[in-house]
C-alpha positions in Angstrom: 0.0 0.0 0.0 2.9 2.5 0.9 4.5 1.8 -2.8 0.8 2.7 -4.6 0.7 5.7 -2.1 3.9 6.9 -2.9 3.4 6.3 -6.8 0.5 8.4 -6.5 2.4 10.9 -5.1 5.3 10.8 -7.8 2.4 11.1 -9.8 1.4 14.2 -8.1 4.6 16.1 -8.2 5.7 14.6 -11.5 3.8 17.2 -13.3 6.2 19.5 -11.7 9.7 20.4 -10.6 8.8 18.9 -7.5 11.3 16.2 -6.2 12.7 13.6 -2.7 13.9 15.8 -0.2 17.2 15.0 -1.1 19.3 17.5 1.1 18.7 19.8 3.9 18.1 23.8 3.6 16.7 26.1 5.4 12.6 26.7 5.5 11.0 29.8 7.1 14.1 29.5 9.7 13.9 25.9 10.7 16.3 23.2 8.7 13.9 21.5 6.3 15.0 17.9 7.8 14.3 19.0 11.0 10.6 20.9 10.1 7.1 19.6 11.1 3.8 21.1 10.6 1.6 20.7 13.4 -2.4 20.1 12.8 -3.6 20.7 16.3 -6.9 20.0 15.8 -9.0 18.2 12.7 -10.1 20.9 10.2 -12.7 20.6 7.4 -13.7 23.1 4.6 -15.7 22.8 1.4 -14.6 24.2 -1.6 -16.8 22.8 -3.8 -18.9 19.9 -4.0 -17.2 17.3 -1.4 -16.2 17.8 2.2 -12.1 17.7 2.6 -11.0 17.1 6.1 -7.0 17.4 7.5 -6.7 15.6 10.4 -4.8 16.3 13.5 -1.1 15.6 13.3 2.6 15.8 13.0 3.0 16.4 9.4 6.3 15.9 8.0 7.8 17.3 4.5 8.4 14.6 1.7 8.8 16.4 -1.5 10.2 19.9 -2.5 10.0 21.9 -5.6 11.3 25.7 -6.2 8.4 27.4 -4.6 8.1 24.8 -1.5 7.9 22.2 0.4 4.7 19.0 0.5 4.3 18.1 4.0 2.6 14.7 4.5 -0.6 13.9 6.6 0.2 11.3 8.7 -3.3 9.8 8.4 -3.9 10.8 5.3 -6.8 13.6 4.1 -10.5 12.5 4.0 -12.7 13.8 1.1 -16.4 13.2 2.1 -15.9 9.3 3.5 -12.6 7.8 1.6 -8.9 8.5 2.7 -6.5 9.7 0.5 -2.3 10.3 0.2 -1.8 13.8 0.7 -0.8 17.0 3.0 -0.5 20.7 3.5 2.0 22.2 0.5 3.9 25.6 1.8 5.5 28.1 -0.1 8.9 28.9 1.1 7.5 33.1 1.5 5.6 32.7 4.8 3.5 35.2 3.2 1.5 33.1 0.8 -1.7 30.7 1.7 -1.3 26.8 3.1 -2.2 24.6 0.0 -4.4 21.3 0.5 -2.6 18.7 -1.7 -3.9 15.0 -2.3 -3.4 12.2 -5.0 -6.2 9.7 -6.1 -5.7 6.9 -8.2 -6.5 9.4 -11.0 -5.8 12.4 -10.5 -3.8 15.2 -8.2 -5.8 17.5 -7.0 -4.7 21.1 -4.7 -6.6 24.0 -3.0 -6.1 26.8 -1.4 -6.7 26.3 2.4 -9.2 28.8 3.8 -7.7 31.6 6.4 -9.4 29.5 9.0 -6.8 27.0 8.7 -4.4 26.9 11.7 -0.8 25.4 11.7 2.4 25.7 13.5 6.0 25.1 12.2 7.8 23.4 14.3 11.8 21.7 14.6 12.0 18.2 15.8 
């Protein structure tokens, strides 16, 4: 199951620069190896016709591409009833909006997470 998840996620990214962590840098101040994102509490938003729901969690970064780093759920992100790979995306400018990002056996979806949407950076 982890190798379909992470093909789905290859597939994800694949479309763009996006690649394996492959060396540490910094990220908003923290050393990237070192960064979590912190979900303190479940969250759910609908941006258009199904519910998606992050779930509380220590969310770790996987992939990286020139704008920023995917950070993983570790439980995975719910869309109405069904589970799916996928995370919070974060540009390296702390000024721009969390991204939901998820992969389905078809397709790679990613929205902007509402302002409601609360996260902390953390080093680990």
């Amino acid at each position: 199951m982890k190798k379909i998840a992470l093909l789905c996620l290859i597939a994800l990214v694949g479309c763009s620069s996006a690649r394996l962590i492959e060396r540490n840098r910094d990220f908003r101040g923290y050393s990237l190896m070192q960064t979590r994102l912190i979900v303190p509490s479940d969250f759910s938003f609908k941006p258009h016709t199904a519910t998606l729901a992050l779930l509380t969690g220590e969310y770790v970064p996987v992939f990286e591409d020139g704008e920023g780093v995917y950070f993983q759920s570790p439980r995975g992100i719910i869309v109405d009833t069904a589970f799916y790979n996928g995370g919070v995306y974060l540009k390296n400018s702390p000024g721009d909006p969390a991204e939901l990002w998820l992969s389905t056996y078809y397709s790679a979806t990613v929205a902007v997470l509402p302002p409601e949407f609360k996260y902390e950076i953390v080093r680990r």
